[in-house]
DRENDRENVEX-605069 format. One record per residue (C-alpha): residue in three letters; y, x, z. Coordinates in steps of 0.05 Angstrom, whole numbers, plus 5000, padded with zeros to 4 digits. Layout:
 rest   c2   c1   c3
  Ala    Y    X    Z
...
REM end
This chain:
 rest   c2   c1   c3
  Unk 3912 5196 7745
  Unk 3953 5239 7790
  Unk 4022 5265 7766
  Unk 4050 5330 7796
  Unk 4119 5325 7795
  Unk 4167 5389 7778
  Unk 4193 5434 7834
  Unk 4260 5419 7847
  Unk 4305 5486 7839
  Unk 4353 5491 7882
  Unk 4431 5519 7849
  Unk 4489 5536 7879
  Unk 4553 5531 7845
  Unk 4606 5576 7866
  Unk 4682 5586 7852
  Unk 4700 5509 7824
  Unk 4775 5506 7838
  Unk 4798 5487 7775
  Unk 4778 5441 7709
  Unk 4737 5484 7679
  Unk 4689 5495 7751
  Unk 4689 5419 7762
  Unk 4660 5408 7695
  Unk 4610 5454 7697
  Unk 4584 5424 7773
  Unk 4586 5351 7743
  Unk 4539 5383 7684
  Unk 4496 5415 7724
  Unk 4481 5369 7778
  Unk 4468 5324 7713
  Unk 4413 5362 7701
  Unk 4341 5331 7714
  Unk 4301 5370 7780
  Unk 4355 5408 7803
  Unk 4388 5402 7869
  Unk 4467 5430 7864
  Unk 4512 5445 7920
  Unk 4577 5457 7909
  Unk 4630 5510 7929
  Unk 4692 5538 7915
  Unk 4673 5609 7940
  Unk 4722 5621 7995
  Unk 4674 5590 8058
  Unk 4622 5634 8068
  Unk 4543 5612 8042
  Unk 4503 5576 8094
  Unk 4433 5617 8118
  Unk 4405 5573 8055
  Unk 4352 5593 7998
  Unk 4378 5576 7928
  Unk 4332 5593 7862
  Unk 4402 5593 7817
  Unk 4471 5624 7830
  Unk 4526 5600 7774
  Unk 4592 5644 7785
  Unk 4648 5597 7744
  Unk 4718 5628 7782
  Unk 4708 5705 7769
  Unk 4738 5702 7708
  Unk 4792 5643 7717
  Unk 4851 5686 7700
  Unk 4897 5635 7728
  Unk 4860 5615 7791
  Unk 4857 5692 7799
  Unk 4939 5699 7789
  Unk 4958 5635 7831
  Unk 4920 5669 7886
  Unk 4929 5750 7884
  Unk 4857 5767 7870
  Unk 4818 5816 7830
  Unk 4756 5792 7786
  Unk 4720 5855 7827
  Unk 4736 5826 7892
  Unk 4706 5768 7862
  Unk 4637 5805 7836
  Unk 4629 5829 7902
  Unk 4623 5766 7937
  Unk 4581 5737 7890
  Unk 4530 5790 7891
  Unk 4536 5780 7963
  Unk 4527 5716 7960
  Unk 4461 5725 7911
  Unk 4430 5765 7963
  Unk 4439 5722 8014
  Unk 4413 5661 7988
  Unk 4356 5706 7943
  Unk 4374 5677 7888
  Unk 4331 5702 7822
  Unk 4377 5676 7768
  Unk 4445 5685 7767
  Unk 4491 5648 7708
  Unk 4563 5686 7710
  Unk 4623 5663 7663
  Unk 4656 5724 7636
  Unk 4699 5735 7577
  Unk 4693 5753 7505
  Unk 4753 5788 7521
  Unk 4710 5851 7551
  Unk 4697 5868 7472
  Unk 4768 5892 7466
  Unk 4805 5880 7403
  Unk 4810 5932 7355
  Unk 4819 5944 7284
  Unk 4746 5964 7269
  Unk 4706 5907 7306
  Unk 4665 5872 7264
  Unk 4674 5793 7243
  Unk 4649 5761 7284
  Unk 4615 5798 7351
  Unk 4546 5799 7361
  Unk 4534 5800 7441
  Unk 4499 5878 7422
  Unk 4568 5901 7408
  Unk 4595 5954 7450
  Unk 4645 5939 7505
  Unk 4713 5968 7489
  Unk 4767 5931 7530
  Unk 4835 5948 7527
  Unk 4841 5999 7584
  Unk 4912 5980 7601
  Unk 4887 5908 7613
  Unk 4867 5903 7676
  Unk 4831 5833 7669
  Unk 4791 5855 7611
  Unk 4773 5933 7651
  Unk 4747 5892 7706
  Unk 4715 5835 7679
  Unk 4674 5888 7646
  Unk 4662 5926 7708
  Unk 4642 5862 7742
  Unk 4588 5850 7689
  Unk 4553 5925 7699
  Unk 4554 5901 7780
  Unk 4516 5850 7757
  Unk 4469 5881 7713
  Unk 4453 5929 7766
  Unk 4443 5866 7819
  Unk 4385 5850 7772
  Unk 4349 5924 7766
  Unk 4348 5914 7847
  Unk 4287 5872 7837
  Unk 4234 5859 7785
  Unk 4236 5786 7759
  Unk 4307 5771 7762
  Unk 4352 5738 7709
  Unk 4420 5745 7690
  Unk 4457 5695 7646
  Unk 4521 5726 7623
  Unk 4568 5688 7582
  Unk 4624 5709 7543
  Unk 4669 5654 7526
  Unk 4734 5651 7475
  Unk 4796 5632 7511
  Unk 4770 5571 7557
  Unk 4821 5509 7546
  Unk 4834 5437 7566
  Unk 4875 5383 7579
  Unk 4894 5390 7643
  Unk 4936 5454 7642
  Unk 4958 5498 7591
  Unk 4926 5562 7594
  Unk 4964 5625 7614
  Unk 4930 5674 7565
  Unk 4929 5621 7505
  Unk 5004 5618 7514
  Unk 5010 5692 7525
  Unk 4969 5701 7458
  Unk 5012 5652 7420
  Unk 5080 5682 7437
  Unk 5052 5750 7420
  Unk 5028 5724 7345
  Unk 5076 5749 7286
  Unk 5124 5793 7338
  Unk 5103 5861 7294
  Unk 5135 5888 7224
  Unk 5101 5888 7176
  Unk 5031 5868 7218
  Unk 4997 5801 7203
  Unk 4971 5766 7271
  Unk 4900 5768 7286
  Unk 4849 5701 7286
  Unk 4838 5667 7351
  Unk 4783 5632 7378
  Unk 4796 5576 7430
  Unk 4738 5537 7465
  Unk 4754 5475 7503
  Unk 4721 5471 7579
  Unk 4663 5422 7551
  Unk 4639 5458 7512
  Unk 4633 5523 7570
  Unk 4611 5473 7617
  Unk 4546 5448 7571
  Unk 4528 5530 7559
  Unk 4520 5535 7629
  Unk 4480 5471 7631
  Unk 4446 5501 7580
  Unk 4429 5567 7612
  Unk 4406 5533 7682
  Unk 4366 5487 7650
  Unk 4329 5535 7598
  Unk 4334 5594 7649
  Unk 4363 5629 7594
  Unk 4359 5705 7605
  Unk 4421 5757 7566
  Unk 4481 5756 7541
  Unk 4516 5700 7502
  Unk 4578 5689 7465
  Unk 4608 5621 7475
  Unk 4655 5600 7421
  Unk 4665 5545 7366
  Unk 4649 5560 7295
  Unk 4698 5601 7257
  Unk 4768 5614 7285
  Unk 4846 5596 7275
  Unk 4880 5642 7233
  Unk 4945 5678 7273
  Unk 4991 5639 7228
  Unk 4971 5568 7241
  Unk 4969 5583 7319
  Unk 5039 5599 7317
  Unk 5054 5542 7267
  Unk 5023 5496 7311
  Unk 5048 5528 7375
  Unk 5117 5497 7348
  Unk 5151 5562 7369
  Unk 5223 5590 7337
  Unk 5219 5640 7282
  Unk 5235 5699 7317
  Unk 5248 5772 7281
  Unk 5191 5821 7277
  Unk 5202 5892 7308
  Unk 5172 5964 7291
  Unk 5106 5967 7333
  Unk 5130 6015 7385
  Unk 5195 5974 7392
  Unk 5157 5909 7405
  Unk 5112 5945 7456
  Unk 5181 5973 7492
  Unk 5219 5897 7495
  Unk 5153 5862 7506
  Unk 5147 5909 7575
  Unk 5204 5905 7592
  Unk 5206 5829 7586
  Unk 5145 5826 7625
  Unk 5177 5871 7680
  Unk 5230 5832 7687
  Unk 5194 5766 7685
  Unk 5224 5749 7622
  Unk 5166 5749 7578
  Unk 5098 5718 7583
  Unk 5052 5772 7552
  Unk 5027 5826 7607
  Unk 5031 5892 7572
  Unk 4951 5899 7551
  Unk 4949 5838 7522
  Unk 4980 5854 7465
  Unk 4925 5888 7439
  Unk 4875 5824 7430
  Unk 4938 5780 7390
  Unk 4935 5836 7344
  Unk 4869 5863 7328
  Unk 4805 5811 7316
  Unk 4756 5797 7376
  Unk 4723 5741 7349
  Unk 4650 5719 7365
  Unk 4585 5692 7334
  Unk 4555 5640 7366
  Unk 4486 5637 7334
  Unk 4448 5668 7387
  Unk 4465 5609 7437
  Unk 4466 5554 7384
  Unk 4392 5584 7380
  Unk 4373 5552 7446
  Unk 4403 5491 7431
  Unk 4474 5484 7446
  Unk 4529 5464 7403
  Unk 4601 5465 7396
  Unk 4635 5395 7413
  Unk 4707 5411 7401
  Unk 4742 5452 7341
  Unk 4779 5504 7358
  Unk 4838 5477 7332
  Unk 4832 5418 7370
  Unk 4813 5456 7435
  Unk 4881 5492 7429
  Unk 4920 5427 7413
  Unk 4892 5391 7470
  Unk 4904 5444 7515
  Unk 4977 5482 7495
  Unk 5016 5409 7492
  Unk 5023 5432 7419
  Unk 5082 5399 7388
  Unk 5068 5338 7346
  Unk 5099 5347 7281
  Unk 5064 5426 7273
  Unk 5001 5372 7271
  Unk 5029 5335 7203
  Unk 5001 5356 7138
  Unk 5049 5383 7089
  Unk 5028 5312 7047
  Unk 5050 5275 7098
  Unk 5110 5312 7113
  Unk 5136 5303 7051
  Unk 5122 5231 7051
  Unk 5156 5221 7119
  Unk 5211 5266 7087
  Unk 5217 5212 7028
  Unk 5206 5155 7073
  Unk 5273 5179 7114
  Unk 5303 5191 7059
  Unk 5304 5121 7025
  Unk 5327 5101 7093
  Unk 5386 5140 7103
  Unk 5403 5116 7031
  Unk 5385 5035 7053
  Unk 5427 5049 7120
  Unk 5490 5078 7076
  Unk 5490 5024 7027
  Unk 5478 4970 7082
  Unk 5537 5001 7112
  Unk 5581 5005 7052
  Unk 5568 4932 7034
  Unk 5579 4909 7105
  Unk 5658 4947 7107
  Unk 5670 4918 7031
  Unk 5654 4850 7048
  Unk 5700 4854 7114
  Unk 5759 4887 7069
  Unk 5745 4827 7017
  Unk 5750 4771 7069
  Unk 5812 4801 7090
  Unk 5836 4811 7031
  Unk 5833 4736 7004
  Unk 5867 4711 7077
REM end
């Protein structure tokens, strides 16, 4: 009996520079009959042919900060890049963030929602703009795929994340406003939807996220951050520019949409196709904001570790009191 062994496809990973791009390499040259090569996106594409094109740094905010770019700079060159290689499938890592948050969006997001990103965000305006380039990259030709994913806030480990911090400090700053849920999902977890999507040759739009979400008060309780006193919402929007102006703020003036207004996701369409959440979101966000250890002590345990301190503040003042009597006795009786 003769057995015909499956093609290999050829994929080409572009924009690793960071954790979350080498994760999502290392899980996709894991995959079985796939042949990966590897690049961060700044050397140009050899004259190669490549079935699979996964995008991972167009929508690395920080990657995109630390070195002046624009996520459409970004689209360009990887629909350059697509061409040149003619590549059928592409796999791009976007952001839920391109739903905007407003008052009115359902809980959670389906991926047929509507795009409404903040317009004064540029990150969000562009990431969206980005993912109609893309869409129109596969109209080009008949039989190409797109794989779009919309991930929460992407977290991990090995940096804190500029727009989970921004979102955090922005939580509770409004009178008389509650702060909006949050959804954090830890790089694993992004890096096995991709998998995923190569592997299945998954064809849409899908929302990456954990189940549920953290409610705005227990991100800022377990941010560890000072109480700080909430201002009239036009006041807030005036300081919180011109903190940002002034670089004495972390939260860029259209972000301050998204920590007040919902924006979170369902998941069910790519648990569908087999993946699954790994990490919490609660625990993504711990792991990846250094969040301070006692905001993760139940209030139990608190007030056991209250009453444990207690008894020995009492033990240590007693100890000490007997300790000066008995000296003042001795001398005494001399």
């Amino acid at each position: 009996m003769t057995t015909i062994a499956e093609p290999v496809r050829r994929v080409y990973v572009r924009g690793v520079r960071g954790s979350l791009g080498y994760r999502v390499a290392d899980r996709v040259a894991d995959l079985p009959g796939v042949d990966v090569v590897i690049a961060s996106g700044d050397e140009p594409v050899d004259d190669e042919s490549f079935d699979v094109v996964v995008e991972v740094g167009i929508a690395d905010h920080d990657v995109l900060g630390e070195r002046g770019e624009s996520v459409t700079v970004g689209a360009e060159g990887l629909l350059d890049d697509a061409r040149r290689v003619g590549a059928r499938h592409l796999v791009v890592v976007s952001s839920a963030m391109v739903y905007g948050a407003l008052a009115n969006n359902p809980i959670p997001l389906t991926e047929e929602a509507v795009l409404r990103p903040d317009p004064t965000f540029v990150y969000a305006r562009q990431l969206a703009a980005a993912e109609a380039a893309v869409e129109a990259w596969r109209t080009e030709e008949a039989g190409r795929r797109v794989t779009m994913l919309r991930p929460a806030i992407p977290i991990a480990e090995e940096g804190t994340s500029s727009l989970a911090r921004a979102l955090t400090a922005g939580s509770g700053q409004v009178f008389g406003e509650t702060s909006a849920p949050t959804q954090f999902v830890h790089h694993d977890d992004v890096a096995s939807a991709v998998a995923v999507a190569v592997e299945r040759s998954l064809d849409g739009v899908y929302n990456v996220a954990p189940d549920g979400s953290i409610p705005g008060d227990r991100v800022r309780a377990l941010s560890g951050q000072r109480l700080r006193l909430p201002l009239p919402g036009r006041l807030a929007d005036v300081v919180g520019a011109l903190r940002w102006r002034f670089q004495r703020g972390p939260i860029p003036p259209g972000l301050r949409s998204y920590t007040r207004a919902p924006w979170i996701v369902a998941n069910d369409k790519l648990r569908a196709e087999g993946w699954e959440p790994t990490v919490t979101n609660e625990q993504a966000y711990v792991e990846g904001t250094e969040a301070k250890w006692w905001t993760m002590i139940t209030p139990k345990r608190r007030q056991e570790l209250a009453l444990a301190g207690m008894v020995g503040l009492i033990a240590a003042v007693l100890g000490t009191t007997v300790y000066f009597a008995r000296r003042w006795w001795r001398r005494r009786t001399r």
